[in-house]
N, CA and C atoms as an extended XYZ file, in Angstrom:
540
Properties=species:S:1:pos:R:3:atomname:S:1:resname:S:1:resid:I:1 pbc="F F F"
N        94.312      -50.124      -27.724 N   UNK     1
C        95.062      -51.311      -28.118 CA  UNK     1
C        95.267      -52.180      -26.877 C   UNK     1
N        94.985      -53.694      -26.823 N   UNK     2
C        95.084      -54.263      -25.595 CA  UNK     2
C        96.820      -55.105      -26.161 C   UNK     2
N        96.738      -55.205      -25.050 N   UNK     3
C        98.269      -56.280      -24.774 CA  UNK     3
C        98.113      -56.986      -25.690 C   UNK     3
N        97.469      -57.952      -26.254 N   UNK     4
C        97.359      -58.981      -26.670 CA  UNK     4
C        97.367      -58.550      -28.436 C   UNK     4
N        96.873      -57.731      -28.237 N   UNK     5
C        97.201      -56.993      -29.996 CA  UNK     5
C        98.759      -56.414      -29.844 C   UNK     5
N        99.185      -55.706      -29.275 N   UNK     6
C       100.218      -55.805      -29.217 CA  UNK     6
C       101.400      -56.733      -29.453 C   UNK     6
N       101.433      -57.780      -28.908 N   UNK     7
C       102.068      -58.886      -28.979 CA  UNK     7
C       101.572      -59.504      -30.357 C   UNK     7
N       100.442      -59.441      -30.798 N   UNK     8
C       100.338      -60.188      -32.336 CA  UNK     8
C       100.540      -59.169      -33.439 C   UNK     8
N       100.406      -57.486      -32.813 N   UNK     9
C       100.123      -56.768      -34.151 CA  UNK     9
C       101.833      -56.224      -34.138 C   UNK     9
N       103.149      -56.844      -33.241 N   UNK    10
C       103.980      -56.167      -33.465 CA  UNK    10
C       104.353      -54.849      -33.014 C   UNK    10
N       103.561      -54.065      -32.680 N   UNK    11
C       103.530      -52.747      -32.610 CA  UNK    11
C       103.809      -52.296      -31.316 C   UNK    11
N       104.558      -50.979      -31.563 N   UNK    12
C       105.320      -50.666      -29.784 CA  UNK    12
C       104.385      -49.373      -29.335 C   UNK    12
N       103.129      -48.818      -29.311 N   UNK    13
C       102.803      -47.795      -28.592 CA  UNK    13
C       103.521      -47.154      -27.322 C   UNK    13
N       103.904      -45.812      -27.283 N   UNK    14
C       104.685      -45.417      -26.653 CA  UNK    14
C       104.087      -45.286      -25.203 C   UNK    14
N       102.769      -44.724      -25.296 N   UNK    15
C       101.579      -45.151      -23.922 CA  UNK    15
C       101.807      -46.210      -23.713 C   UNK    15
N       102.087      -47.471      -23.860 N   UNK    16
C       102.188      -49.049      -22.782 CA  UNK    16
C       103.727      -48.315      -22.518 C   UNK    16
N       104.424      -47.854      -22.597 N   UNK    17
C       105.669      -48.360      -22.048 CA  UNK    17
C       106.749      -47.360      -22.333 C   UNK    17
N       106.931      -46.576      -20.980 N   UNK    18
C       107.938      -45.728      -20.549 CA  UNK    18
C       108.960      -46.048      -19.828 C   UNK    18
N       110.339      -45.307      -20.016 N   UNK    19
C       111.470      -45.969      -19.443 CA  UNK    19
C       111.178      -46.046      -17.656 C   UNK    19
N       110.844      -45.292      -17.209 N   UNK    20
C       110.291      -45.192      -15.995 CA  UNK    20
C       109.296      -46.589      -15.120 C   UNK    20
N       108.547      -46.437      -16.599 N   UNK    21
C       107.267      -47.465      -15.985 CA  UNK    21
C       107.443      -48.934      -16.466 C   UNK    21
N       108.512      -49.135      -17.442 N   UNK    22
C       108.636      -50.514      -18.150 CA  UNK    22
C       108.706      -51.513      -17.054 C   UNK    22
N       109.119      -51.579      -16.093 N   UNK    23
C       109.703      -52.706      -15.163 CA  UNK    23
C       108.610      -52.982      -14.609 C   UNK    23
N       107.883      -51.847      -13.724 N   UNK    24
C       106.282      -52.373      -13.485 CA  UNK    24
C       105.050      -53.023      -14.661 C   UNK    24
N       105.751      -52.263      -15.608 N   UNK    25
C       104.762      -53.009      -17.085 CA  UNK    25
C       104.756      -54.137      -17.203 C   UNK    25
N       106.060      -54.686      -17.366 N   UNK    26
C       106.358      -55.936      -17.379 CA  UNK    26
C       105.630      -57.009      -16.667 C   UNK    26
N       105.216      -57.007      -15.103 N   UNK    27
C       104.338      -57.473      -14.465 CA  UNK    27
C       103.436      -57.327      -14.777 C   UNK    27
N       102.709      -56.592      -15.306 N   UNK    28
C       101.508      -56.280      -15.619 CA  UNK    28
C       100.943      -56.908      -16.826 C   UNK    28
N       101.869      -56.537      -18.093 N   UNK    29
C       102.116      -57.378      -19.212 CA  UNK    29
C       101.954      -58.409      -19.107 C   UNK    29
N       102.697      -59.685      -18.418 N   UNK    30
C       102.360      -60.670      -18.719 CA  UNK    30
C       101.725      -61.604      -17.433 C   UNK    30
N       100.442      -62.654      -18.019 N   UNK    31
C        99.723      -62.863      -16.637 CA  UNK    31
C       100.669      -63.634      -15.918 C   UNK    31
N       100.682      -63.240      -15.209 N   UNK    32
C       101.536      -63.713      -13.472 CA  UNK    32
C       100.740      -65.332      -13.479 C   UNK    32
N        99.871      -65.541      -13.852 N   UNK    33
C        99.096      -67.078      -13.506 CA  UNK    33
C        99.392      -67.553      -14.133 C   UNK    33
N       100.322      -67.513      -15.610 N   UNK    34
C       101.159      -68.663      -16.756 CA  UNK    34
C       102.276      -68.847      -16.174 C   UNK    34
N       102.968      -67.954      -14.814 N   UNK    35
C       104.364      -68.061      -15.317 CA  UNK    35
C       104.576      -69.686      -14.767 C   UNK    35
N       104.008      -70.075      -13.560 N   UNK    36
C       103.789      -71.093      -12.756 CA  UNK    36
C       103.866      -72.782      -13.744 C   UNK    36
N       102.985      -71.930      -15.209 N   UNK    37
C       102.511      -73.210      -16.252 CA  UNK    37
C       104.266      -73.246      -16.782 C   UNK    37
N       104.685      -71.904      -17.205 N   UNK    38
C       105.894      -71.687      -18.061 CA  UNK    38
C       107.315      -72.374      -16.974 C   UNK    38
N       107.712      -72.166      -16.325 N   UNK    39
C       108.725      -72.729      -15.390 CA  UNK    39
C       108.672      -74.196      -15.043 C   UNK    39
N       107.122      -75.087      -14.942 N   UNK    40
C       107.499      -76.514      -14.764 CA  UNK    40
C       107.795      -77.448      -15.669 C   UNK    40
N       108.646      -78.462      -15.244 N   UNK    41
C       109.037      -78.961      -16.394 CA  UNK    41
C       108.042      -79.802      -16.673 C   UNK    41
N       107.786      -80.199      -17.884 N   UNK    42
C       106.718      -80.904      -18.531 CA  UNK    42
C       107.494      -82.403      -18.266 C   UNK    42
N       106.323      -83.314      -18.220 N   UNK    43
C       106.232      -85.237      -18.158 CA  UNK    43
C       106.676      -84.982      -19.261 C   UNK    43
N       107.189      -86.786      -19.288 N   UNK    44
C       107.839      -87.248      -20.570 CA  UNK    44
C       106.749      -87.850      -20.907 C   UNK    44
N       106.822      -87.277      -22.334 N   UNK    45
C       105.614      -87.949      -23.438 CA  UNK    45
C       106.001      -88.950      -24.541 C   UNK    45
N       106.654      -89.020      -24.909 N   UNK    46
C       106.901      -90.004      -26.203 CA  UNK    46
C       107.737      -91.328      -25.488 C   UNK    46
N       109.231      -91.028      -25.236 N   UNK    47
C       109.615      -92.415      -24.367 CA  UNK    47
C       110.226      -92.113      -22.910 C   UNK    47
N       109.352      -93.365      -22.379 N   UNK    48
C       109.600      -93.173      -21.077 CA  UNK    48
C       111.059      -93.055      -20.413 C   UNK    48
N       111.967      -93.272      -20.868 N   UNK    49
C       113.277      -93.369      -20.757 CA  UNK    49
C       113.535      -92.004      -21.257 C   UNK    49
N       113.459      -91.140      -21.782 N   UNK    50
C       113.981      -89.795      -22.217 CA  UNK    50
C       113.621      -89.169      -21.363 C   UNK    50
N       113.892      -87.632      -20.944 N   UNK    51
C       114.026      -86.822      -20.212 CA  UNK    51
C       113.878      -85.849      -21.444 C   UNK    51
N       112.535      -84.703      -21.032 N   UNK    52
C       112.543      -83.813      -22.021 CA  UNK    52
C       113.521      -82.297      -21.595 C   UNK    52
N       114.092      -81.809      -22.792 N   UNK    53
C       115.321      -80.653      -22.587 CA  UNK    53
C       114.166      -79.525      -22.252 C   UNK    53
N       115.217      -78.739      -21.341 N   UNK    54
C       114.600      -77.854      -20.768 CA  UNK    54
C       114.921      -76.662      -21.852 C   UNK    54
N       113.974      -76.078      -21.683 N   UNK    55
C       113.146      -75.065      -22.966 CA  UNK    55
C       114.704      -73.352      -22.725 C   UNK    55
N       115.016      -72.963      -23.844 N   UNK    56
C       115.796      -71.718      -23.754 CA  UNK    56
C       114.762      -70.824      -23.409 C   UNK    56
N       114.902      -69.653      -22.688 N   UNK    57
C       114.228      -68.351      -23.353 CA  UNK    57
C       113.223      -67.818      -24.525 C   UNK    57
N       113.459      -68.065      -25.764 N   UNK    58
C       112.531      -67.627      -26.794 CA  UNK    58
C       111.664      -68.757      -26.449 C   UNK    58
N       111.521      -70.424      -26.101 N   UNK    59
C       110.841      -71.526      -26.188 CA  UNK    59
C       110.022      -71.071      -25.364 C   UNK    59
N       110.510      -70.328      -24.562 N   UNK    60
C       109.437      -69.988      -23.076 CA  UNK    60
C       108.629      -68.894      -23.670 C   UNK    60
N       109.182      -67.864      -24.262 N   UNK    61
C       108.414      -66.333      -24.638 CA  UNK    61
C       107.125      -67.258      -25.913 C   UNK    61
N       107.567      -67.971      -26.536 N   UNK    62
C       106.914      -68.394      -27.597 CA  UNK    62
C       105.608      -69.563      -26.767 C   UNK    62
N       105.898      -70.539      -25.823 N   UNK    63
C       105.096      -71.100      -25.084 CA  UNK    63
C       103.892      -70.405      -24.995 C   UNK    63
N       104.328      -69.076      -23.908 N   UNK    64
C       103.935      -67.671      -23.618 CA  UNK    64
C       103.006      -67.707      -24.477 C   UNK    64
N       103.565      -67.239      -25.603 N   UNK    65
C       102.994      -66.470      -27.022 CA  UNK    65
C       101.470      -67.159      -27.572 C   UNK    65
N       102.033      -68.648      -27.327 N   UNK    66
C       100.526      -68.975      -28.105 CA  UNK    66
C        99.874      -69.398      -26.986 C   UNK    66
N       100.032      -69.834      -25.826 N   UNK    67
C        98.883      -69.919      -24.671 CA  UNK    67
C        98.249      -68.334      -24.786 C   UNK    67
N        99.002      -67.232      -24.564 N   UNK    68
C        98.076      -65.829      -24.473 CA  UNK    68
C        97.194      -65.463      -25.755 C   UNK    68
N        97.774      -66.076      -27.086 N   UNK    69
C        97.145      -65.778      -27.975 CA  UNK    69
C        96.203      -66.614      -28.875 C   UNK    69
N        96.220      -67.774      -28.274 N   UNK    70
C        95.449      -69.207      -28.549 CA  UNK    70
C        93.881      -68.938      -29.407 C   UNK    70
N        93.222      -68.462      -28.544 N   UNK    71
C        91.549      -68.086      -29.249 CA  UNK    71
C        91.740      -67.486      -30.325 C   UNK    71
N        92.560      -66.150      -30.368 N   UNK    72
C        92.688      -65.506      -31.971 CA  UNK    72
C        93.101      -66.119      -32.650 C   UNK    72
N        94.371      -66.849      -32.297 N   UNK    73
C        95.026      -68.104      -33.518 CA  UNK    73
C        93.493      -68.664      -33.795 C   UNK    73
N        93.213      -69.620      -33.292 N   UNK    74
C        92.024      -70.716      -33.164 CA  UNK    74
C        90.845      -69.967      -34.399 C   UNK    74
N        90.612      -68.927      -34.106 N   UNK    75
C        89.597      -67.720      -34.767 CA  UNK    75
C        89.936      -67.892      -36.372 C   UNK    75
N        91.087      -67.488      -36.133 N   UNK    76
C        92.024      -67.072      -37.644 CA  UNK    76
C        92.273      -68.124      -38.404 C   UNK    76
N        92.224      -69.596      -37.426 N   UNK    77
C        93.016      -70.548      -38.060 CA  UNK    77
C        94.709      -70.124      -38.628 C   UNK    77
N        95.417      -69.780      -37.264 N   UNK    78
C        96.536      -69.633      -37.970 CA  UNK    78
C        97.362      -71.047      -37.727 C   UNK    78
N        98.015      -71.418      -38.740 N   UNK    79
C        99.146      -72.681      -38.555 CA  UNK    79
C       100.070      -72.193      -37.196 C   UNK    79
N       100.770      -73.497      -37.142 N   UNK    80
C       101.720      -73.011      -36.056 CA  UNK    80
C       102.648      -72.731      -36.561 C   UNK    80
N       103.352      -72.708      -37.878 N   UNK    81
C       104.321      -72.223      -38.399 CA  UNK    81
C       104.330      -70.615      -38.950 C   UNK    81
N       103.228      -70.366      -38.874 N   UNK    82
C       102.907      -68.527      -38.731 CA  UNK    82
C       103.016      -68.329      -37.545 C   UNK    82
N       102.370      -68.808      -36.533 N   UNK    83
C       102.591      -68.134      -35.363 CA  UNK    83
C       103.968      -68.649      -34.493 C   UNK    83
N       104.265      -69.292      -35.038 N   UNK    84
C       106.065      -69.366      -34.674 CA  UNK    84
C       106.894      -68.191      -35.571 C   UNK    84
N       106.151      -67.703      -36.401 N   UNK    85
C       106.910      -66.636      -37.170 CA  UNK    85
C       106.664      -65.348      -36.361 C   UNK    85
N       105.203      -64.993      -35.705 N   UNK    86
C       104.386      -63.955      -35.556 CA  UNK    86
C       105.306      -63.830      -34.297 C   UNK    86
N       105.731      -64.981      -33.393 N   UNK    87
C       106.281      -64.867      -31.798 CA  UNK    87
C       107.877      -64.838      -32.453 C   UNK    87
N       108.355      -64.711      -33.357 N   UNK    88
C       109.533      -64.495      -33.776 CA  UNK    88
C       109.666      -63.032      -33.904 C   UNK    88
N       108.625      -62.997      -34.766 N   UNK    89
C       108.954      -60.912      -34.654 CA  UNK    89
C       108.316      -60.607      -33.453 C   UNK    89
N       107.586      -60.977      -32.393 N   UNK    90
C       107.431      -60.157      -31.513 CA  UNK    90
C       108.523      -60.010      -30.572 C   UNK    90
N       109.536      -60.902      -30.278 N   UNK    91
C       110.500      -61.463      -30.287 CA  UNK    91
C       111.903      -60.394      -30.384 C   UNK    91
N       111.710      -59.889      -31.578 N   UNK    92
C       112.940      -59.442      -31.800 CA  UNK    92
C       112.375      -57.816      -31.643 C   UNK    92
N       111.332      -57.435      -30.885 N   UNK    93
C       110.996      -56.074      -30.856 CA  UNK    93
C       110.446      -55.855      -29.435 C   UNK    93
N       110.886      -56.989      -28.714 N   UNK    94
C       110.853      -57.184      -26.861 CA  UNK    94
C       112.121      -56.306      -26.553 C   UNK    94
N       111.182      -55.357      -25.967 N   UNK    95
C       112.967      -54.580      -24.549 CA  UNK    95
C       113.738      -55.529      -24.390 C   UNK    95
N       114.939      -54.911      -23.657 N   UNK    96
C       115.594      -55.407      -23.384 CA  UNK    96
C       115.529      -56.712      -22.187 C   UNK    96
N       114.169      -55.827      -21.053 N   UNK    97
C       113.977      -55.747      -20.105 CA  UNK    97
C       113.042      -56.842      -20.496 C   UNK    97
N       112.068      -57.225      -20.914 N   UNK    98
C       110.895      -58.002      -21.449 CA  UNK    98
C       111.998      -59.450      -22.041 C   UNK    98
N       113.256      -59.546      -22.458 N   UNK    99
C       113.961      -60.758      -23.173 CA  UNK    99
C       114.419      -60.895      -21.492 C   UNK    99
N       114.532      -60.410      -20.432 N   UNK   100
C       115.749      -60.266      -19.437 CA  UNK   100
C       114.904      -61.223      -18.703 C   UNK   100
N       113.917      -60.865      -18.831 N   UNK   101
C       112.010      -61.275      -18.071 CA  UNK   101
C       112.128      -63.048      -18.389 C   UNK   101
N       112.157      -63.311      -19.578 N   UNK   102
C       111.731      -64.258      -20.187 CA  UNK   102
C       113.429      -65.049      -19.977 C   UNK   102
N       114.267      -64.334      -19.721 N   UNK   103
C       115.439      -65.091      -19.326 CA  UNK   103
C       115.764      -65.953      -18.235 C   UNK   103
N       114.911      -64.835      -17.167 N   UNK   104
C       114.913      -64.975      -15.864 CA  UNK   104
C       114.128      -66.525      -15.681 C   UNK   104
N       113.111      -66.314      -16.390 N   UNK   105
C       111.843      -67.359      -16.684 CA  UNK   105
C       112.757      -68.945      -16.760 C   UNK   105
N       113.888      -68.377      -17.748 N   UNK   106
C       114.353      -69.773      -18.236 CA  UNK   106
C       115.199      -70.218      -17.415 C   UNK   106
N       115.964      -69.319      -16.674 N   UNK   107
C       116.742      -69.739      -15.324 CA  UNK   107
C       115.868      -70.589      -14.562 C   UNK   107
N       114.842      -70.319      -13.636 N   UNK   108
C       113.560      -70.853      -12.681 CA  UNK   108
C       113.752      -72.076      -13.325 C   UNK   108
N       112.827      -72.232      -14.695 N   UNK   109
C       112.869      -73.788      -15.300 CA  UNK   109
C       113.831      -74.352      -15.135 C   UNK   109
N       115.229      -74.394      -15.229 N   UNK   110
C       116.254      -75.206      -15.446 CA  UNK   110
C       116.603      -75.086      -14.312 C   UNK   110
N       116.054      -74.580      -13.074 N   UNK   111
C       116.082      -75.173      -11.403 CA  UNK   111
C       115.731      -75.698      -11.117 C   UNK   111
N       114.108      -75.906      -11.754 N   UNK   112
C       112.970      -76.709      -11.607 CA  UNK   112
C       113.341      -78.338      -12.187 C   UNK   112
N       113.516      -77.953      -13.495 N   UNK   113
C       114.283      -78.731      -14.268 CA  UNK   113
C       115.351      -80.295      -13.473 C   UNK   113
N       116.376      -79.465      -13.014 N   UNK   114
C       117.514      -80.175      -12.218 CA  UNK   114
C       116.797      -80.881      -10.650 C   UNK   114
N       116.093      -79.813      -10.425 N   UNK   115
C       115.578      -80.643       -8.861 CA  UNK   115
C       114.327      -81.650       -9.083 C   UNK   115
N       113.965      -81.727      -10.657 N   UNK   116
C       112.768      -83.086      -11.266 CA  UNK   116
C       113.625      -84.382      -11.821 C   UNK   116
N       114.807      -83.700      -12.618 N   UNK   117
C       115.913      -84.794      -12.943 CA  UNK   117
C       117.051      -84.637      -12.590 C   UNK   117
N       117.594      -84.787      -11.440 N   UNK   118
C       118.972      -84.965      -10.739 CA  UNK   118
C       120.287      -85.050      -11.747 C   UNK   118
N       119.840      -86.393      -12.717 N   UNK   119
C       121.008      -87.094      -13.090 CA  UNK   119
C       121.033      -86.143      -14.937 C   UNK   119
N       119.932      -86.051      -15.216 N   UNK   120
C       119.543      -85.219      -16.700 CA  UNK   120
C       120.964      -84.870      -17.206 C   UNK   120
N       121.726      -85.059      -18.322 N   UNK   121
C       122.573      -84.765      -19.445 CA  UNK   121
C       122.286      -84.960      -21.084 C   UNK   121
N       122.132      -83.882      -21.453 N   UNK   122
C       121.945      -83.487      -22.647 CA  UNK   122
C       122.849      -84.152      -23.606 C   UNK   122
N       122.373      -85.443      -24.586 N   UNK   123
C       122.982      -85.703      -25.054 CA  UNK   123
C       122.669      -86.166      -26.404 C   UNK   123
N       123.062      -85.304      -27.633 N   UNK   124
C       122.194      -85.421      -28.932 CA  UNK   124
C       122.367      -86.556      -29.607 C   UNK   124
N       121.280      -86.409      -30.518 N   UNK   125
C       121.609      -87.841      -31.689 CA  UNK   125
C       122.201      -87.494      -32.784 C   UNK   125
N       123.198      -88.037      -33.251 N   UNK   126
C       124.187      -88.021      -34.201 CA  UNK   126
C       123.013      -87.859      -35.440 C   UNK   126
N       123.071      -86.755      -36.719 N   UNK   127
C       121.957      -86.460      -37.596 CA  UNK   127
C       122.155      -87.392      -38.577 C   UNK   127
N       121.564      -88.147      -39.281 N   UNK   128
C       121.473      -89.098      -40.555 CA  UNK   128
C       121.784      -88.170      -41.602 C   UNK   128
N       122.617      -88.846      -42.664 N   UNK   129
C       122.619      -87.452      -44.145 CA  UNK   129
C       121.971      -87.345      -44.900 C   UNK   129
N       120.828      -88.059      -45.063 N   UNK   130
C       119.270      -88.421      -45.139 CA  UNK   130
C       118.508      -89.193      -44.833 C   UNK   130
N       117.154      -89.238      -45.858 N   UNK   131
C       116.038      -90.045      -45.233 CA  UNK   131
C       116.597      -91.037      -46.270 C   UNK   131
N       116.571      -91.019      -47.325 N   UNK   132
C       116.632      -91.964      -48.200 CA  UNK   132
C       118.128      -92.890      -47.907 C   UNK   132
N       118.625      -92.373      -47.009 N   UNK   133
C       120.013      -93.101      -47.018 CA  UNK   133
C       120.339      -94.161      -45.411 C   UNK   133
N       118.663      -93.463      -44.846 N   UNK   134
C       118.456      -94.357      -43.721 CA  UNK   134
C       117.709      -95.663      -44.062 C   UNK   134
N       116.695      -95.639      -45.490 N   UNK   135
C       115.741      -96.157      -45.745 CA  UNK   135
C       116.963      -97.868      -46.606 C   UNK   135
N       117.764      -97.083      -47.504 N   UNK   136
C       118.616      -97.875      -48.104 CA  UNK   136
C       118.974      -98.794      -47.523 C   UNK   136
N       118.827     -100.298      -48.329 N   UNK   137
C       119.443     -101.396      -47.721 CA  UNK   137
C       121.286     -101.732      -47.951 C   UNK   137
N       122.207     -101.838      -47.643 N   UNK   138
C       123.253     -101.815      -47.731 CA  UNK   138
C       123.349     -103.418      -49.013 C   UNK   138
N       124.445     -102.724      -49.829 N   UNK   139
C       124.221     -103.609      -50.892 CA  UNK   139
C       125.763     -104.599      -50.599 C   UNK   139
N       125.565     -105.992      -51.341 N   UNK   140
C       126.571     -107.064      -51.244 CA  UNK   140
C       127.743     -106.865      -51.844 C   UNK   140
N       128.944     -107.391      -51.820 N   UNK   141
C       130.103     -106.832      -52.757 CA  UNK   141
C       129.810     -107.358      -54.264 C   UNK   141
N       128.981     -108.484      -53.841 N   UNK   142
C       128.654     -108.641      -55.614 CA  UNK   142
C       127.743     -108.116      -56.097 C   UNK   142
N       126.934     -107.239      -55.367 N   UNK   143
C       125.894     -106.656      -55.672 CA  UNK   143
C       126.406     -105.157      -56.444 C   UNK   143
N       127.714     -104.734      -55.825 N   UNK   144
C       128.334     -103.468      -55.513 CA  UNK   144
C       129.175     -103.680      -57.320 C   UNK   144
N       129.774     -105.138      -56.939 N   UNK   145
C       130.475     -104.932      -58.154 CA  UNK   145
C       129.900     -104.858      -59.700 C   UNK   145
N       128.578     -105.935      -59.516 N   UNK   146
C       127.403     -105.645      -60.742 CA  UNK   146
C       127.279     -104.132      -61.189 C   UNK   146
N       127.013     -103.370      -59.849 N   UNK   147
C       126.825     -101.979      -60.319 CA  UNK   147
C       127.496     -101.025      -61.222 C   UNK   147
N       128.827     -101.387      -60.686 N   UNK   148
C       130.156     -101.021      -61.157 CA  UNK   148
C       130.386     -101.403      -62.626 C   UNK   148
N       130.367     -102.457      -63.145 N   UNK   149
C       130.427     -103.494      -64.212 CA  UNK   149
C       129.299     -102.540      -65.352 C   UNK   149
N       128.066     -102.328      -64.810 N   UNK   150
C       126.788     -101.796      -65.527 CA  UNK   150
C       127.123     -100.039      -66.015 C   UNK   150
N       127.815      -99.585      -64.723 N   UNK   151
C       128.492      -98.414      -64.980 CA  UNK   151
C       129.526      -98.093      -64.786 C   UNK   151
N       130.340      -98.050      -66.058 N   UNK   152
C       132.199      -97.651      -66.185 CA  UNK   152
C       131.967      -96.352      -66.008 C   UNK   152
N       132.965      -95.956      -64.954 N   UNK   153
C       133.063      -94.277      -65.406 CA  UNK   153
C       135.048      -94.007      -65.517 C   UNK   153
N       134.763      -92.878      -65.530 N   UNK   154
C       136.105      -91.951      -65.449 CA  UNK   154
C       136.081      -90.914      -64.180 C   UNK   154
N       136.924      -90.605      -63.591 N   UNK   155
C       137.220      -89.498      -62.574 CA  UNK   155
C       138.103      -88.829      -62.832 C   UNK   155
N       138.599      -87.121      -63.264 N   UNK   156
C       139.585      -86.879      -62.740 CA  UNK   156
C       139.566      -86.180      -61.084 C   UNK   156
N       140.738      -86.460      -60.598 N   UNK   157
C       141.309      -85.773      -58.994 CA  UNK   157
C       142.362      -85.168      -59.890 C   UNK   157
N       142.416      -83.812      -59.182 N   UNK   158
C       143.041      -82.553      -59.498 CA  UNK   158
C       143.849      -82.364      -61.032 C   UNK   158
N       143.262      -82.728      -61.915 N   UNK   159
C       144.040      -83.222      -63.362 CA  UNK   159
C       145.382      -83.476      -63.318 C   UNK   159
N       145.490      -84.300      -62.667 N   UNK   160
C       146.563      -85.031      -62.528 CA  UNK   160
C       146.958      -86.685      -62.257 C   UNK   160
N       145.545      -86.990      -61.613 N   UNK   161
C       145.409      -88.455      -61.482 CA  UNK   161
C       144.126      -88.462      -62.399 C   UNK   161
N       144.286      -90.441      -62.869 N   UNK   162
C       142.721      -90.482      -63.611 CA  UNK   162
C       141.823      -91.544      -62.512 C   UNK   162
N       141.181      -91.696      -61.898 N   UNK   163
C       141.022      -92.667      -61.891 CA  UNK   163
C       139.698      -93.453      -62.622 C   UNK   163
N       139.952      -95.027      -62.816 N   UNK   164
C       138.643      -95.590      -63.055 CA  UNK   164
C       138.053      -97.313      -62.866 C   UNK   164
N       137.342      -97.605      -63.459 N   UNK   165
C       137.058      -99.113      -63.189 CA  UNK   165
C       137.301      -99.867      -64.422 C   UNK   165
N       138.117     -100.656      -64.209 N   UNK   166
C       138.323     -101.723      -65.229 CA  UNK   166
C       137.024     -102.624      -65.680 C   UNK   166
N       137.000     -103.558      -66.460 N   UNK   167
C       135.986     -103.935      -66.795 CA  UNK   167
C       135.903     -105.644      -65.458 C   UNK   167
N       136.757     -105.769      -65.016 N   UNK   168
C       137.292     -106.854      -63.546 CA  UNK   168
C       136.398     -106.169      -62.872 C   UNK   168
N       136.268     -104.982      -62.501 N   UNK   169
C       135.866     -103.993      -61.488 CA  UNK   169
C       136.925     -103.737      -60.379 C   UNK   169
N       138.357     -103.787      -61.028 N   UNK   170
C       138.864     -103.060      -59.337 CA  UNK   170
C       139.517     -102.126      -60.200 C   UNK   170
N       139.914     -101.517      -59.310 N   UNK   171
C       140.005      -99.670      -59.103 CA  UNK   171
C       141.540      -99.418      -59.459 C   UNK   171
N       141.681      -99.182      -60.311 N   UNK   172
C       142.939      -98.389      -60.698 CA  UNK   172
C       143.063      -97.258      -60.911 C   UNK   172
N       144.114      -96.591      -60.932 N   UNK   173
C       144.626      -95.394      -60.439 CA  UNK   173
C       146.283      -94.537      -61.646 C   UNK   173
N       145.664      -94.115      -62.450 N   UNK   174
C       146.548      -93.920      -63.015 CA  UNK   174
C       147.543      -92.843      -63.130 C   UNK   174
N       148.327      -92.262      -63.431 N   UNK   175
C       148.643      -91.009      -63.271 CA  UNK   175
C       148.727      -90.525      -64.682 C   UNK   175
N       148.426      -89.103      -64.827 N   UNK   176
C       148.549      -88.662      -66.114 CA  UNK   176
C       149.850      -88.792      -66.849 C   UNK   176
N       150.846      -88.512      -65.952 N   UNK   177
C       152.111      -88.568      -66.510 CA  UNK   177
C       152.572      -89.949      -67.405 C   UNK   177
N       152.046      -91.265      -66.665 N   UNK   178
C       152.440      -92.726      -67.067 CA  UNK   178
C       151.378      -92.660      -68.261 C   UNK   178
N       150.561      -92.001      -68.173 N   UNK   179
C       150.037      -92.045      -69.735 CA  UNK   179
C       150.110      -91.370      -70.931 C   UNK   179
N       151.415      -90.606      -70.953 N   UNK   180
C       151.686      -89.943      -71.909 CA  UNK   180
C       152.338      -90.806      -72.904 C   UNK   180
């Protein structure tokens, strides 16, 4: 069984890896000539004004994952959403020592990281509550009130208030009690 089946077939053979010998394995395991690719931070590609986030741990093991396993993917034609699955379980069946590896990895980067962008702060974009609600044009109050007019409804809040739309269209509020 070579390394590389290993890492795609999941599987822990007890020959690769003794408590004794794991730490030297580890070097051995993975090529020493990626780690160099894995630790720098990558150019900004999409806008020049962004600063790309520096990668956690699994981003790095998974980087890892499909540079070492690239030709068999390629072979197989696997999607990248299988082999984001395939480096997920290999993932969760890494020593302790092998996640500690790939930790270490992610420390380096985010040194590398800070001494490429000095000023770099992580700062997200507020999420939309959909697509269709980004796409929507915001409608006029007479546009709003047509709607309203076309559809009367009823609401109850906690059976106790009613509320609804008059046929005017403004909003009244009744209480159950005043309508007894």
């Amino acid at each position: 069984m070579t390394q590389r089946e290993f890492i795609i077939n999941n599987e822990v053979d007890s020959s690769l890896f003794t408590q004794e010998q794991e730490s030297h394995q580890l070097l051995t395991t993975y090529e020493l000539s990626l780690i160099s690719e894995l630790i720098t931070p990558k150019e900004k590609k999409r806008n020049n004004n962004k600063v790309p986030r520096p990668p956690n741990c699994f981003i790095i093991f998974r980087n890892y994952f499909v540079i070492t396993n690239k030709d068999q993917c390629d072979q197989e034609k696997i999607s990248m959403r299988m082999i984001s699955t395939l480096a997920s379980e290999a993932w969760k069946s890494l020593s302790p020592d092998g996640k500690s590896f790939f930790r270490t990895l992610a420390d380096m980067y985010l040194q590398n990281h800070k001494i490429k962008y000095p000023g770099y702060k992580f700062s997200p974009k507020k999420k939309r509550s959909s697509k269709s609600s980004a796409k929507k044009e915001k409608k006029t109050p007479d546009e709003t009130k047509e709607m309203i007019k076309k559809h009367m409804f009823t609401w109850n809040i906690n059976e106790r208030q009613t509320c609804s739309f008059s046929d005017e269209s403004q909003f009244v509020l009744f209480s159950n009690d005043s309508l007894k």
